[in-house]
N, CA and C atoms of all chains as a GROMACS GRO file, in nm:
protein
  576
    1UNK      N    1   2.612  -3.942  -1.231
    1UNK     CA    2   2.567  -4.081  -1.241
    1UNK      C    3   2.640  -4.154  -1.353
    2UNK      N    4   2.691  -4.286  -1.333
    2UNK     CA    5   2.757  -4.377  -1.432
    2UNK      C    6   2.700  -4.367  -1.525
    3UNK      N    7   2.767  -4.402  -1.656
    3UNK     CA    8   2.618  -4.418  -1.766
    3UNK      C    9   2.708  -4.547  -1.819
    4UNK      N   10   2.584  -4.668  -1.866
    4UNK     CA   11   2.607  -4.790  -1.961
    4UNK      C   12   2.696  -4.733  -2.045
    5UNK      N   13   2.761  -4.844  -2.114
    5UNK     CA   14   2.811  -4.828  -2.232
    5UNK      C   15   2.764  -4.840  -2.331
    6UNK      N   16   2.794  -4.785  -2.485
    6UNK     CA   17   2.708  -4.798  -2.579
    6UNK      C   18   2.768  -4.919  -2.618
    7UNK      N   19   2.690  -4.984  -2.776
    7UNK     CA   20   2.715  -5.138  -2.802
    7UNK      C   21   2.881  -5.175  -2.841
    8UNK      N   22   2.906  -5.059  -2.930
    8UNK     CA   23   3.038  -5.035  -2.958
    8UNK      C   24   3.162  -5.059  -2.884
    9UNK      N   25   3.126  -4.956  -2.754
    9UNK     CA   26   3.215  -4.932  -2.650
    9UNK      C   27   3.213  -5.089  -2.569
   10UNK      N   28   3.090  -5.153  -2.608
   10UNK     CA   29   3.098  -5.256  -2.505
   10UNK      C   30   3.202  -5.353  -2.548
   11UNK      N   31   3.150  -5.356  -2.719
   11UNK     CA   32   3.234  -5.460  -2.766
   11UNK      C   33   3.388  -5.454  -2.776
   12UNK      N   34   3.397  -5.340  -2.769
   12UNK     CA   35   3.561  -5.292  -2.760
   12UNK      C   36   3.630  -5.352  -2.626
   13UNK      N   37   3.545  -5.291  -2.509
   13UNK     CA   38   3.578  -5.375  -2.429
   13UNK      C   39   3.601  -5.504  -2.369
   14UNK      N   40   3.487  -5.596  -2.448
   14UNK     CA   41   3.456  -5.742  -2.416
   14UNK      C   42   3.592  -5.783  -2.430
   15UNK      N   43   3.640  -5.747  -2.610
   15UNK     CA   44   3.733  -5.764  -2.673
   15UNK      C   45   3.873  -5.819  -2.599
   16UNK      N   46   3.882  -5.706  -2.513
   16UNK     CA   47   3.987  -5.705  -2.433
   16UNK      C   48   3.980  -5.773  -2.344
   17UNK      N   49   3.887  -5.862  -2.285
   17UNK     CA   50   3.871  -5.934  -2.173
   17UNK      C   51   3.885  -6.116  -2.204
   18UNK      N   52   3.852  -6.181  -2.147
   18UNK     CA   53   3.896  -6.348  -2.161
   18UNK      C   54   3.769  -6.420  -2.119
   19UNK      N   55   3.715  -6.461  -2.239
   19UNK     CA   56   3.568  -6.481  -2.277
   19UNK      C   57   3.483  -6.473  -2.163
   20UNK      N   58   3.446  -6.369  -2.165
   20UNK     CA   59   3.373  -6.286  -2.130
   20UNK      C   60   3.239  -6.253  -2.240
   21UNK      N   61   3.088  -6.289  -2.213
   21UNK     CA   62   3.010  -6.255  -2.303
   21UNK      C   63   2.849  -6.162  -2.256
   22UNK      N   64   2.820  -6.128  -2.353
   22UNK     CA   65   2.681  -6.066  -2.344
   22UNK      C   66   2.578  -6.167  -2.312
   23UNK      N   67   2.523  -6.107  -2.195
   23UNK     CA   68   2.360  -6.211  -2.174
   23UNK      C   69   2.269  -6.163  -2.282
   24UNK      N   70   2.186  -6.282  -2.317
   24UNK     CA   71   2.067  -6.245  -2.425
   24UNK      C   72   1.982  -6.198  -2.366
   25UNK      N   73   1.914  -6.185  -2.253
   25UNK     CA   74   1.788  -6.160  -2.221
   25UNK      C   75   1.805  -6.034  -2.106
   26UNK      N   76   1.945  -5.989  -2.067
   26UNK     CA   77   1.943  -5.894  -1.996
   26UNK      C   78   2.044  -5.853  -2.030
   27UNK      N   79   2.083  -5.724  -1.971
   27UNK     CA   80   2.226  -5.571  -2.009
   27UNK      C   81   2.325  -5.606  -1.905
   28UNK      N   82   2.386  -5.738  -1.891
   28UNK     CA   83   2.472  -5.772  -1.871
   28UNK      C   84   2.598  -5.855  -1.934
   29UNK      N   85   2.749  -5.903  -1.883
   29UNK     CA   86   2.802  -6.037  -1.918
   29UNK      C   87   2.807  -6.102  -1.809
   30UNK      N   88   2.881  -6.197  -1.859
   30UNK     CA   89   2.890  -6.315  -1.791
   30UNK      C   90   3.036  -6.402  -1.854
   31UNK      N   91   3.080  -6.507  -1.748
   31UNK     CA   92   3.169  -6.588  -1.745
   31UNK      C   93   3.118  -6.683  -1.687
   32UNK      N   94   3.171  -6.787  -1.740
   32UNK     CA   95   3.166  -6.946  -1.574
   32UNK      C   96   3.304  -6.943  -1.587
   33UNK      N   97   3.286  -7.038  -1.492
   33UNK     CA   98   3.479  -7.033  -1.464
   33UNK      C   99   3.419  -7.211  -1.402
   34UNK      N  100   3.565  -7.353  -1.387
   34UNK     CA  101   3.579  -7.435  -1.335
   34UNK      C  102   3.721  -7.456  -1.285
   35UNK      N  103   3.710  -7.445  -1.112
   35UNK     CA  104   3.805  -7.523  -1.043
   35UNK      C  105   3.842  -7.669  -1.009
   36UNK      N  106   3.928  -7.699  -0.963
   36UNK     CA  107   3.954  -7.856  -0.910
   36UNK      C  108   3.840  -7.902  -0.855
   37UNK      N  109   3.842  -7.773  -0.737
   37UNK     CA  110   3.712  -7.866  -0.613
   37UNK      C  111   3.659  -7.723  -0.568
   38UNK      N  112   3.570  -7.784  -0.461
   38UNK     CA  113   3.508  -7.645  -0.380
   38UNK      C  114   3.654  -7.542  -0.329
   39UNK      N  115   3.716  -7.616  -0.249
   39UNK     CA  116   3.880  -7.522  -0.195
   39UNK      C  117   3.879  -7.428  -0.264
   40UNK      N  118   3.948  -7.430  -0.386
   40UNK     CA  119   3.946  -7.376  -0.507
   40UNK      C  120   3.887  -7.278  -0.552
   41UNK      N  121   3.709  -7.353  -0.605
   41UNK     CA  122   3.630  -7.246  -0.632
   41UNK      C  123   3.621  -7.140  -0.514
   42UNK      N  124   3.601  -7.160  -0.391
   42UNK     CA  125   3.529  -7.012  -0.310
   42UNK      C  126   3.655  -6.950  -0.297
   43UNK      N  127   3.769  -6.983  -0.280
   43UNK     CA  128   3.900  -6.935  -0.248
   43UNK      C  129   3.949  -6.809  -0.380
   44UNK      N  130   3.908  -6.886  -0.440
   44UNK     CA  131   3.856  -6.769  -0.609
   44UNK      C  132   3.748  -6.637  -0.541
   45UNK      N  133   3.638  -6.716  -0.498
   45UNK     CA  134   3.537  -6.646  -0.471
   45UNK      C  135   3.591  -6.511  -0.369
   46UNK      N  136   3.616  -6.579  -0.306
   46UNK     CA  137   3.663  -6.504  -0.186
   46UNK      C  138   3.812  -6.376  -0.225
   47UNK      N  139   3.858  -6.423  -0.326
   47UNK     CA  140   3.958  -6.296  -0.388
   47UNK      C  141   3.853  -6.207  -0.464
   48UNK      N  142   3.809  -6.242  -0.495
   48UNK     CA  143   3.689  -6.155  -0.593
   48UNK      C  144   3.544  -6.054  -0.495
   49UNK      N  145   3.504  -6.121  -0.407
   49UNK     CA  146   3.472  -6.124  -0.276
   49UNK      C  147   3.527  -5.951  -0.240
   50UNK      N  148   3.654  -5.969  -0.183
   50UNK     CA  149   3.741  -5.878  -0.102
   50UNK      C  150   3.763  -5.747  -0.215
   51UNK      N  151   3.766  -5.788  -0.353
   51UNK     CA  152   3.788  -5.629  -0.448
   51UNK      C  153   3.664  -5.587  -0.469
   52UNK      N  154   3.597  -5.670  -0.504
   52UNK     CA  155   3.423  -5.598  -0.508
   52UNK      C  156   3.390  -5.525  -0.413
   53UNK      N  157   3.420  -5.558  -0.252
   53UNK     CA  158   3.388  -5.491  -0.188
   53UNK      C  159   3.480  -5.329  -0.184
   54UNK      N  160   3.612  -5.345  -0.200
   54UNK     CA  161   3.712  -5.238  -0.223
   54UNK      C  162   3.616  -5.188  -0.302
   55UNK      N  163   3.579  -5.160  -0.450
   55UNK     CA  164   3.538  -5.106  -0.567
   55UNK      C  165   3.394  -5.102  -0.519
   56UNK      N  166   3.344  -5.118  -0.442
   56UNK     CA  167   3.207  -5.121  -0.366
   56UNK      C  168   3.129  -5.122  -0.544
   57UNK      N  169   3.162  -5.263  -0.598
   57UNK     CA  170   3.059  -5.315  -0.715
   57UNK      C  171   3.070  -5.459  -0.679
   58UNK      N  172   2.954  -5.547  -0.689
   58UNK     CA  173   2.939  -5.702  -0.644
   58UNK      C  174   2.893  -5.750  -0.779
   59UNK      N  175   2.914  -5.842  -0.767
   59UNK     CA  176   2.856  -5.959  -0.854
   59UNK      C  177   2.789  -6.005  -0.837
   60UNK      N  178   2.689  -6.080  -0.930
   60UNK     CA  179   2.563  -6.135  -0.894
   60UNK      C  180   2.658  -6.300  -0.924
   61UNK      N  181   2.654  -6.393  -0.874
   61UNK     CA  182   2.703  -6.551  -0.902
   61UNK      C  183   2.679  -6.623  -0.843
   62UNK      N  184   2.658  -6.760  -0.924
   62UNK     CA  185   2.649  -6.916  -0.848
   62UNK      C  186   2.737  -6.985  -0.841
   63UNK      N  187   2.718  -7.052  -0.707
   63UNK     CA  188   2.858  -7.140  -0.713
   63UNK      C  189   2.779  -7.310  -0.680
   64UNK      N  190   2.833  -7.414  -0.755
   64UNK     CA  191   2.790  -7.555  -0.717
   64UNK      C  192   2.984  -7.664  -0.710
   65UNK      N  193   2.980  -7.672  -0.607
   65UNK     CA  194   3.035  -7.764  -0.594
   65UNK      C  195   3.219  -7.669  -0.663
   66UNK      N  196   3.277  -7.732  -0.764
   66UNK     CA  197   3.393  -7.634  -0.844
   66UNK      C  198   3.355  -7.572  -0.953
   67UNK      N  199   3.232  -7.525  -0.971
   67UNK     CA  200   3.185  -7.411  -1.077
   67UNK      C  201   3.142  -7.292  -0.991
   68UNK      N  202   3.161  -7.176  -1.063
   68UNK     CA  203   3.105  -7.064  -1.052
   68UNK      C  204   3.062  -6.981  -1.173
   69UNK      N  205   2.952  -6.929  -1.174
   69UNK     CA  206   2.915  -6.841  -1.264
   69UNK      C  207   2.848  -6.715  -1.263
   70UNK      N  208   2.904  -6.593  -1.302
   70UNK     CA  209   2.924  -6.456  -1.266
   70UNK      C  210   2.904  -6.388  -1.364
   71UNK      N  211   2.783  -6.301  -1.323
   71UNK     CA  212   2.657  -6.204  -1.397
   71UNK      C  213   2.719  -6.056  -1.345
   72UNK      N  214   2.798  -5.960  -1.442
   72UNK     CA  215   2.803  -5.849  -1.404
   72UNK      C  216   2.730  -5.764  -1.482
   73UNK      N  217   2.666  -5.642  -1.394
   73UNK     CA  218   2.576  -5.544  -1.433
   73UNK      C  219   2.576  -5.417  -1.345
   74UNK      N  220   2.546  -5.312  -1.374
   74UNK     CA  221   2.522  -5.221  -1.318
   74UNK      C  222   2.411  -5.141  -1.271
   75UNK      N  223   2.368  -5.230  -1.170
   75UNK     CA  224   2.191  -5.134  -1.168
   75UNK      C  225   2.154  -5.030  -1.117
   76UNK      N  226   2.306  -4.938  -1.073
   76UNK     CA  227   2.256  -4.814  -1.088
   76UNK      C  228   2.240  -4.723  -1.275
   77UNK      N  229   2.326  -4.806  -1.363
   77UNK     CA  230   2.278  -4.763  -1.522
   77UNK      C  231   2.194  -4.872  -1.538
   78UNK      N  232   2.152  -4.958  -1.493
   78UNK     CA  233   2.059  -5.050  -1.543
   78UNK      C  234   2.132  -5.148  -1.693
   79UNK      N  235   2.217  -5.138  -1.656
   79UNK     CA  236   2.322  -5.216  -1.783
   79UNK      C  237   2.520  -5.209  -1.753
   80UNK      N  238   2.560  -5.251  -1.858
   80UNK     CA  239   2.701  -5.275  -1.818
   80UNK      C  240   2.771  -5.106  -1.843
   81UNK      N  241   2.883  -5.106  -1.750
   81UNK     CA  242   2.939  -5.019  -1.714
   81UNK      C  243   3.079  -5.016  -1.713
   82UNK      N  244   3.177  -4.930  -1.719
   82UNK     CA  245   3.317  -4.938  -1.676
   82UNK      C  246   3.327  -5.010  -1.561
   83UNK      N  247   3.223  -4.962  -1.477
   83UNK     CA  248   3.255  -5.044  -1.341
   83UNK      C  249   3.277  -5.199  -1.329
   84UNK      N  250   3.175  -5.246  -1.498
   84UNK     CA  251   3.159  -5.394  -1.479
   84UNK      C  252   3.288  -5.467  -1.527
   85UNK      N  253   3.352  -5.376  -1.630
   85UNK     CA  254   3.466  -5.412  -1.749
   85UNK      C  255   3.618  -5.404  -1.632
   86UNK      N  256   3.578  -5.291  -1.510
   86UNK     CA  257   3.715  -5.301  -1.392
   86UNK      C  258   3.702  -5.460  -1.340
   87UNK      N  259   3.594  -5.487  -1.332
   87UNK     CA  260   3.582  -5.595  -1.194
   87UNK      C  261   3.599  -5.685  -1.250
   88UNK      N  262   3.518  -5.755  -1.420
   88UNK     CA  263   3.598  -5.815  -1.506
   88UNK      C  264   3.721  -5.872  -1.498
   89UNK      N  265   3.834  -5.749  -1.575
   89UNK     CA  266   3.983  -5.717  -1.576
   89UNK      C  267   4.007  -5.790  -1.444
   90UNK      N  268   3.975  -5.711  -1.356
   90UNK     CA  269   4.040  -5.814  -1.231
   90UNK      C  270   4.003  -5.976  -1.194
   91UNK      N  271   3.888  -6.026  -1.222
   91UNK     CA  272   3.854  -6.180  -1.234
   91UNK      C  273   3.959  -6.227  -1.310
   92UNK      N  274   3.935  -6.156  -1.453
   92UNK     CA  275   4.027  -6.220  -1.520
   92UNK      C  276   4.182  -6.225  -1.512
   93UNK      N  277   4.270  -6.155  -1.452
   93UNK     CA  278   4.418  -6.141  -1.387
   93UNK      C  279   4.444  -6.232  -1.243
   94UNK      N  280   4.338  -6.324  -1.217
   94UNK     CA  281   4.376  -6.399  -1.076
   94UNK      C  282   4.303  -6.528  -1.160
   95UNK      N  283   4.282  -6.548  -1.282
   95UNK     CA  284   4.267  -6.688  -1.332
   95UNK      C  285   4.334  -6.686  -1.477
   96UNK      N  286   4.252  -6.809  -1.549
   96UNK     CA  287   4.382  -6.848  -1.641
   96UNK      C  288   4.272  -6.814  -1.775
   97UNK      N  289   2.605  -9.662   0.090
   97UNK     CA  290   2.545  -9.570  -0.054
   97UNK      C  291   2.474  -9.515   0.059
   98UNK      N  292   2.486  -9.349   0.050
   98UNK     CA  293   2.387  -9.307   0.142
   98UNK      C  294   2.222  -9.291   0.048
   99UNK      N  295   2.110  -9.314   0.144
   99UNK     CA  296   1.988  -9.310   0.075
   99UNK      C  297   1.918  -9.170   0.125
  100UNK      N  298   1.862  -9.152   0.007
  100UNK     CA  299   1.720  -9.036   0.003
  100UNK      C  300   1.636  -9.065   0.137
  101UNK      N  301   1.605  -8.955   0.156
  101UNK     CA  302   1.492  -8.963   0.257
  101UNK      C  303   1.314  -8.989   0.213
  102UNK      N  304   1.256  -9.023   0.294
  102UNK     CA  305   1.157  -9.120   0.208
  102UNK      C  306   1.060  -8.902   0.218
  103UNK      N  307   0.918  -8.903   0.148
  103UNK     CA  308   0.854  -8.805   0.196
  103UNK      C  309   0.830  -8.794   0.294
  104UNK      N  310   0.783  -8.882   0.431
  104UNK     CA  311   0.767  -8.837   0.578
  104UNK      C  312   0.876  -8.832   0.623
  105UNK      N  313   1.011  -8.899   0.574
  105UNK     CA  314   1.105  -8.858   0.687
  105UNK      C  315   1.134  -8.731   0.621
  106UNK      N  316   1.129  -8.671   0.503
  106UNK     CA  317   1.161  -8.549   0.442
  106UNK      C  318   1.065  -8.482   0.539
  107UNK      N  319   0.903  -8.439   0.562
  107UNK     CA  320   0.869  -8.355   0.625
  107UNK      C  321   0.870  -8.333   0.727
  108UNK      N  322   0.933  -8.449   0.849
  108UNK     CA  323   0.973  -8.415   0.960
  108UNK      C  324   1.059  -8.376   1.012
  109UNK      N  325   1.185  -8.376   0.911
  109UNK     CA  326   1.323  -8.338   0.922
  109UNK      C  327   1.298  -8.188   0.896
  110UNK      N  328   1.193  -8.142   0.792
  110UNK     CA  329   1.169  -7.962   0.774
  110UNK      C  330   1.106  -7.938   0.859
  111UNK      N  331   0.996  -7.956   0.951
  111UNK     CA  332   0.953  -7.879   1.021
  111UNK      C  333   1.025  -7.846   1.190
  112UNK      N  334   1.148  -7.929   1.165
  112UNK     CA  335   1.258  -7.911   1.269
  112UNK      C  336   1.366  -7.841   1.231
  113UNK      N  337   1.322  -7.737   1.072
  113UNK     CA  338   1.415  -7.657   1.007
  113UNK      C  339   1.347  -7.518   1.039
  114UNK      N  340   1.453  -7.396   0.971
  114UNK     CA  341   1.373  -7.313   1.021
  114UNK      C  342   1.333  -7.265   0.863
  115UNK      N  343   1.233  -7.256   0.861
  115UNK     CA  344   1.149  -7.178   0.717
  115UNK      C  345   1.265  -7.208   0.561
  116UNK      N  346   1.329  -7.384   0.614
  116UNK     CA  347   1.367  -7.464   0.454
  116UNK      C  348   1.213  -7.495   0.402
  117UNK      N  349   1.230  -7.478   0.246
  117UNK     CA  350   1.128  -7.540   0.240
  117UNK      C  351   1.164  -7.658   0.068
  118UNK      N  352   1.072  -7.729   0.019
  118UNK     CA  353   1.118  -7.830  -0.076
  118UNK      C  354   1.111  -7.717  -0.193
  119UNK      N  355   1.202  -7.800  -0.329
  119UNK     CA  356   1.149  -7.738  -0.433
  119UNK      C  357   1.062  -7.774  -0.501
  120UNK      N  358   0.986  -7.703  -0.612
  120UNK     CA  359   0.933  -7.803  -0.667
  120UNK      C  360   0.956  -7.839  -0.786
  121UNK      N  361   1.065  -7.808  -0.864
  121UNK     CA  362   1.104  -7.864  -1.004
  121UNK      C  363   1.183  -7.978  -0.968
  122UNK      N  364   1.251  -8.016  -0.847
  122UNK     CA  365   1.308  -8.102  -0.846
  122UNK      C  366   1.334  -8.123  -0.676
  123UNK      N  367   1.440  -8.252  -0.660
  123UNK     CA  368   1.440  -8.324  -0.525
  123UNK      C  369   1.530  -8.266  -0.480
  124UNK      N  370   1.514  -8.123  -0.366
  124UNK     CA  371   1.618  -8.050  -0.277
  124UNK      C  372   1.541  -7.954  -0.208
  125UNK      N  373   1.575  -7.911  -0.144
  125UNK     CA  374   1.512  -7.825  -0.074
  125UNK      C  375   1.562  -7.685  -0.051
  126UNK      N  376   1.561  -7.576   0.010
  126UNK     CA  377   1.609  -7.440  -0.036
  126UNK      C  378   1.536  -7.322   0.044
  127UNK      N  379   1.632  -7.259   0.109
  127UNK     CA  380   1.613  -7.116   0.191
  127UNK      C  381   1.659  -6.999   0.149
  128UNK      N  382   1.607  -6.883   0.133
  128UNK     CA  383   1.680  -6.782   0.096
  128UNK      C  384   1.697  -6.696   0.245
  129UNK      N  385   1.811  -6.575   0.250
  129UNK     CA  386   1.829  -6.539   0.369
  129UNK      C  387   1.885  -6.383   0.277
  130UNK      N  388   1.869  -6.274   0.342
  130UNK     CA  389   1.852  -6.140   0.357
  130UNK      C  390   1.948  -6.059   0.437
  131UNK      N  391   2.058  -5.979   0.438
  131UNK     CA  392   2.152  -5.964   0.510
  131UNK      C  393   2.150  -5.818   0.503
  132UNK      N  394   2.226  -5.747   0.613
  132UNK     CA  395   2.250  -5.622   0.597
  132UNK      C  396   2.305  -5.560   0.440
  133UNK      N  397   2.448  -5.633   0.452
  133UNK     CA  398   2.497  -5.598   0.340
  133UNK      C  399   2.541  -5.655   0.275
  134UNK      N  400   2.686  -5.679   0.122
  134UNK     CA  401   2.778  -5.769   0.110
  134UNK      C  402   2.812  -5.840   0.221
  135UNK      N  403   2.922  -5.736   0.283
  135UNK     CA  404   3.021  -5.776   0.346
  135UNK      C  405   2.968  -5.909   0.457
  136UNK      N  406   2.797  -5.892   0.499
  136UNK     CA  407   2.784  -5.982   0.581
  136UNK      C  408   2.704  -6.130   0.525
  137UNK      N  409   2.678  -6.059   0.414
  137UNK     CA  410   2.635  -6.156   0.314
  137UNK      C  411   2.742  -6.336   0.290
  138UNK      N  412   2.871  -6.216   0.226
  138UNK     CA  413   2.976  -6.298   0.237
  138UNK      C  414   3.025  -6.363   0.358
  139UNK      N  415   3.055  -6.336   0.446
  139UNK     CA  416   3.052  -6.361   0.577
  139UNK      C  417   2.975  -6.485   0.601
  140UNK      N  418   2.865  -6.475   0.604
  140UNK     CA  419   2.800  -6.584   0.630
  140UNK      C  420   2.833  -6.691   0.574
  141UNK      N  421   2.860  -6.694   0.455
  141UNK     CA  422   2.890  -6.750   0.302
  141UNK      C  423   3.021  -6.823   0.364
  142UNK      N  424   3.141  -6.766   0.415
  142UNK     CA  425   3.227  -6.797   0.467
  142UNK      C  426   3.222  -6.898   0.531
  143UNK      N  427   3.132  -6.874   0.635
  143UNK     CA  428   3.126  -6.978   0.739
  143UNK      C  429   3.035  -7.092   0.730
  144UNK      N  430   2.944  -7.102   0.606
  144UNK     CA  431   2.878  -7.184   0.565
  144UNK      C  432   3.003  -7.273   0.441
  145UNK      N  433   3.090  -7.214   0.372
  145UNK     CA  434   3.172  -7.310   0.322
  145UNK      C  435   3.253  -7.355   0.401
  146UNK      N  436   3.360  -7.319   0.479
  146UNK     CA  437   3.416  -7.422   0.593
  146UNK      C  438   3.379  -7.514   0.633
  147UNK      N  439   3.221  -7.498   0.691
  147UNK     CA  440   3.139  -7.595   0.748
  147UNK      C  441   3.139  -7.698   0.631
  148UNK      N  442   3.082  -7.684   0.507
  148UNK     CA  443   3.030  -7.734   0.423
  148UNK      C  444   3.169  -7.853   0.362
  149UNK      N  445   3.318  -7.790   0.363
  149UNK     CA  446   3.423  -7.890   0.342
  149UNK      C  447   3.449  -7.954   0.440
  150UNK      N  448   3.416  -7.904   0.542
  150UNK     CA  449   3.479  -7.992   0.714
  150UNK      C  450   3.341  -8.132   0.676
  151UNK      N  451   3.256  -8.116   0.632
  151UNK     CA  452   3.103  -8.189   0.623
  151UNK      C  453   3.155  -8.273   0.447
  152UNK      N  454   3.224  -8.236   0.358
  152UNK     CA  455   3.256  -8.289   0.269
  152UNK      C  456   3.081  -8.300   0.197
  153UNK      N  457   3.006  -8.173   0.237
  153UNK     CA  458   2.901  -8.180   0.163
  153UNK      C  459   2.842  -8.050   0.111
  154UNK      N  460   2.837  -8.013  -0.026
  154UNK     CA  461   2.852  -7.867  -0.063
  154UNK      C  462   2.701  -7.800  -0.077
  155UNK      N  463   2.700  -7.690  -0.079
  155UNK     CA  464   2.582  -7.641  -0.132
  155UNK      C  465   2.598  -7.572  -0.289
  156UNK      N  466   2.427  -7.540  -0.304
  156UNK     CA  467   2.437  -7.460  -0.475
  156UNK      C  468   2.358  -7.323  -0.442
  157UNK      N  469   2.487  -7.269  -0.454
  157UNK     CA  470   2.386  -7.124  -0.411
  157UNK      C  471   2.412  -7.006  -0.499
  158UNK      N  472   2.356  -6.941  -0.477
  158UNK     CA  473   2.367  -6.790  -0.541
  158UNK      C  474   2.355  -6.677  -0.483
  159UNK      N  475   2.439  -6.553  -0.504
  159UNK     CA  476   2.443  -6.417  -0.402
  159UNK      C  477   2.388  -6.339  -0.516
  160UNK      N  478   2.377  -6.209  -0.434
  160UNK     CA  479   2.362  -6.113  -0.555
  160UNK      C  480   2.351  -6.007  -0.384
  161UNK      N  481   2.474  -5.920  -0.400
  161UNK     CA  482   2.465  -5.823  -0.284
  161UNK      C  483   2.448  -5.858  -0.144
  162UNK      N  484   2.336  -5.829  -0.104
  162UNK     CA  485   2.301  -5.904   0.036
  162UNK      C  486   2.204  -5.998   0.081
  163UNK      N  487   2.160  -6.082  -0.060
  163UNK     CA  488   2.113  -6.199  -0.100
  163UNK      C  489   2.158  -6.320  -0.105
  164UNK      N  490   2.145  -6.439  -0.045
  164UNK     CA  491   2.234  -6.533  -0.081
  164UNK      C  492   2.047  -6.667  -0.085
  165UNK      N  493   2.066  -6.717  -0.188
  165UNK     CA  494   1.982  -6.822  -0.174
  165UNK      C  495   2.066  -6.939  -0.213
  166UNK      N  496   1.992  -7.070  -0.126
  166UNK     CA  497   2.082  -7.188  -0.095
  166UNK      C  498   2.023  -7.303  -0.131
  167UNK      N  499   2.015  -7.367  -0.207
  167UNK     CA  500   1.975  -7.497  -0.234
  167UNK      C  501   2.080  -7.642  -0.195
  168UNK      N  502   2.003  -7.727  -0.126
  168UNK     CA  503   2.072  -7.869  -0.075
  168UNK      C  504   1.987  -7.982  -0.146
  169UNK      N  505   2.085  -8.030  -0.180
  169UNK     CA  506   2.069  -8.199  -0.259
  169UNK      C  507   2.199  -8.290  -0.222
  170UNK      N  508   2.165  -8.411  -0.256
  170UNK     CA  509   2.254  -8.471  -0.226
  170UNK      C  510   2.300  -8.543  -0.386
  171UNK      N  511   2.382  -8.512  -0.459
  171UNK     CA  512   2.400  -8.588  -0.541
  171UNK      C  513   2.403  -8.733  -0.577
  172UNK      N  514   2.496  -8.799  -0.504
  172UNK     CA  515   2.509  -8.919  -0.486
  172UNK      C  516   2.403  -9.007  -0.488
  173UNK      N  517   2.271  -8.948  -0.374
  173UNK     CA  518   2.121  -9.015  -0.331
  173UNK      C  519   1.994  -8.970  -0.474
  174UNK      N  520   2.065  -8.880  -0.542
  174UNK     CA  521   1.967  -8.775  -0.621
  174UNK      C  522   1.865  -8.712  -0.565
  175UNK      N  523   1.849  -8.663  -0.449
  175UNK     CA  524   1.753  -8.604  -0.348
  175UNK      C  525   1.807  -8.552  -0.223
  176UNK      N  526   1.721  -8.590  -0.156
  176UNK     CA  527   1.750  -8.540  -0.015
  176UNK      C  528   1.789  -8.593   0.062
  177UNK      N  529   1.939  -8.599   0.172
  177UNK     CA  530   1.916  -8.714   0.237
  177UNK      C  531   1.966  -8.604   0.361
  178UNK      N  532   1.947  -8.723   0.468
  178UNK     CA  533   2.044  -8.591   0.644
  178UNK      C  534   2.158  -8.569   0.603
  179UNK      N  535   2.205  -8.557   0.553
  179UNK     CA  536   2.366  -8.449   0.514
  179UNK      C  537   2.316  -8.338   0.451
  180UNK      N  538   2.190  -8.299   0.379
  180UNK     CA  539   2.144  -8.211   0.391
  180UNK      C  540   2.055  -8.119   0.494
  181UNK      N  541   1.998  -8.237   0.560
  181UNK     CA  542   1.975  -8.211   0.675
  181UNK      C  543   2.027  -8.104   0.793
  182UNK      N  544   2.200  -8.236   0.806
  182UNK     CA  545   2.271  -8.127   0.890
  182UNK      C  546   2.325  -8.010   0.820
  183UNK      N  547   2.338  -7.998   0.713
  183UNK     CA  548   2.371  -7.836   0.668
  183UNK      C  549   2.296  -7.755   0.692
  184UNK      N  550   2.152  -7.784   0.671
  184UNK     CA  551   2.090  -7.687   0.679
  184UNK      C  552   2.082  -7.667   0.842
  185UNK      N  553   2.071  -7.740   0.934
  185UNK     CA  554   2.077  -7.731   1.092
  185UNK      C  555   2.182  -7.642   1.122
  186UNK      N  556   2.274  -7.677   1.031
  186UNK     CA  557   2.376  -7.581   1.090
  186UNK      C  558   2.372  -7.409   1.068
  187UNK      N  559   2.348  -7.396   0.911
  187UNK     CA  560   2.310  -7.258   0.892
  187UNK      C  561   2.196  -7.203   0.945
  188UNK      N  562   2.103  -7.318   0.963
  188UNK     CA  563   2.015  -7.233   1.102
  188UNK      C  564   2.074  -7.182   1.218
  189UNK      N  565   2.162  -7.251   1.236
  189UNK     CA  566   2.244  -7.232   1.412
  189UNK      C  567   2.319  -7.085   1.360
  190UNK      N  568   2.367  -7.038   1.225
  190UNK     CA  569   2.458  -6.914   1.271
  190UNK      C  570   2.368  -6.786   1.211
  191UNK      N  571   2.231  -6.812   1.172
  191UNK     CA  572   2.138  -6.727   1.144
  191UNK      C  573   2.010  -6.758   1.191
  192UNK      N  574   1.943  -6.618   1.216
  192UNK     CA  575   1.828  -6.575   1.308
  192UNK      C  576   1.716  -6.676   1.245
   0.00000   0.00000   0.00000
């Protein structure tokens, strides 16, 4: 079974990522991200979409209009994971 | 300027919806829907944004796995008007 990361390990990792932060009230991060328009945003969505499913890990996110905002967690550790810091890495390498 | 729908034309337009119902913190209305999995989760999602740019009228939604809940407003009207209407008619038409 996966196990969370400890606080350390997390922050090491955050580190490395493109603001990317800790939720206060739950054992996750999070990003928003803003596109031009809708096109844009789901067309994002939809690359992100297609590796989550590869890596069979999803994201929890909202999308309104050209925002999206994306809650990763792991609820089989009940908190963040390598798994969350892969899927991350990859959001973050198909934006700016 | 498109206009809000008054409250009776709002409740007659829902009960010709299938199980939309209003919110109550604010003026929109909102269905959640239950899917096998991602993959059909997204899927749906798919074909509800196409629709939604061909309609030049978006939704605010949120997934999480094989969850997707959907909220419609109309910005412009600050409420509800039939362009929410027909969205939601329509995602009735490609779900049970």
């Amino acid at each position: 079974m996966i196990q969370k990361l400890t606080s350390d390990e997390r922050l090491q990792q955050l580190a490395k990522l493109n603001r990317w932060e800790s939720v206060a009230e739950r054992d996750a991060i999070r990003r928003t991200f803003e596109f031009a328009d809708f096109n844009e945003a789901f067309g994002f969505m939809t690359r992100v979409a297609i590796k989550a499913q590869q890596m069979d890990h999803h994201p929890e996110w909202f999308n309104a209009y050209n925002k999206v905002d994306i809650t990763l967690s792991t609820h089989e550790a009940n908190g963040v994971t390598e798994r969350d810091i892969a899927l991350a890495a990859f959001i973050d390498s198909i934006t700016v």
